[in-house]
C-alpha positions, 0 to 999 in steps of 0.5 A: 461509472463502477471501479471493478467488478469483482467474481468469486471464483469458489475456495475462497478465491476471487478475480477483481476487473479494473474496468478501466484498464482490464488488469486483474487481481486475484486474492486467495484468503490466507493460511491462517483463515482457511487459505490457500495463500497463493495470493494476495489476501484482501487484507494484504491488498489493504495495507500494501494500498498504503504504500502504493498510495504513498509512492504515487502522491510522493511521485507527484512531489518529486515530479513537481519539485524536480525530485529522483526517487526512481527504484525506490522501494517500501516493505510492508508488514501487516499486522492482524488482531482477532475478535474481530478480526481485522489488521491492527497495523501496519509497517512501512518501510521506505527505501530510497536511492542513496545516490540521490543524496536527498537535501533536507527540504526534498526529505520534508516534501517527500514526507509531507507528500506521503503522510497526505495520501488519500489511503492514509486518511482512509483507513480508520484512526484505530489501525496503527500506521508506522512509517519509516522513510528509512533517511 
């Protein structure tokens, strides 16, 4: 069974149909390349992937060994590099709720969780990955 389906709308703007649920996600190719820049950018999508990957394999971390990391937050930074063009790195930023006051053991399994996240081993070895679990 297909994942999306995904319409390109013209002005470099696409509509993308998760055929499960029926959410939708619209990209606009960024400023920097001929766009609009009033949504996310496939590249965006991309490095953000990254993040939500990490947040839901160290969900299921934290919901297996008991672990509160509601209302934890990441940034991410998404680097690009030209000829040819492509995205060169990418920047995680953790935050984390200070009054969970995390043991070194939650840290570690947190960590752990994160770094094996199907997104991560996805990307090719030459995009650069900086995370930092913000501790």
């Amino acid at each position: 069974m297909a994942t999306s389906k995904v319409v390109y709308n013209g002005g470099l703007r696409t509509t993308s149909t998760h055929l499960q649920s029926g959410k939708e996600i619209i990209t606009d190719a960024p400023v920097d390349n001929q766009g609009k820049g009033e949504a996310f950018s496939p590249t965006d999508l991309l490095a953000t992937s990254l993040a939500d990957c990490m947040f839901t394999i160290m969900g299921i971390a934290a919901k297996t060994h008991g672990i509160d990391m509601d209302g934890s937050t990441a940034e991410v930074t998404k680097i690009m590099a030209a000829e040819p063009r492509r995205i060169s790195e990418i920047h995680v930023n953790f935050d984390f709720p200070k009054k969970a006051n995390y043991s070194d053991k939650q840290k570690k399994i947190l960590e752990n969780a994160g770094l094996n996240c199907p997104v991560h081993y996805s990307l090719h070895p030459d995009i650069k990955k900086k995370v930092d679990f913000g501790w």
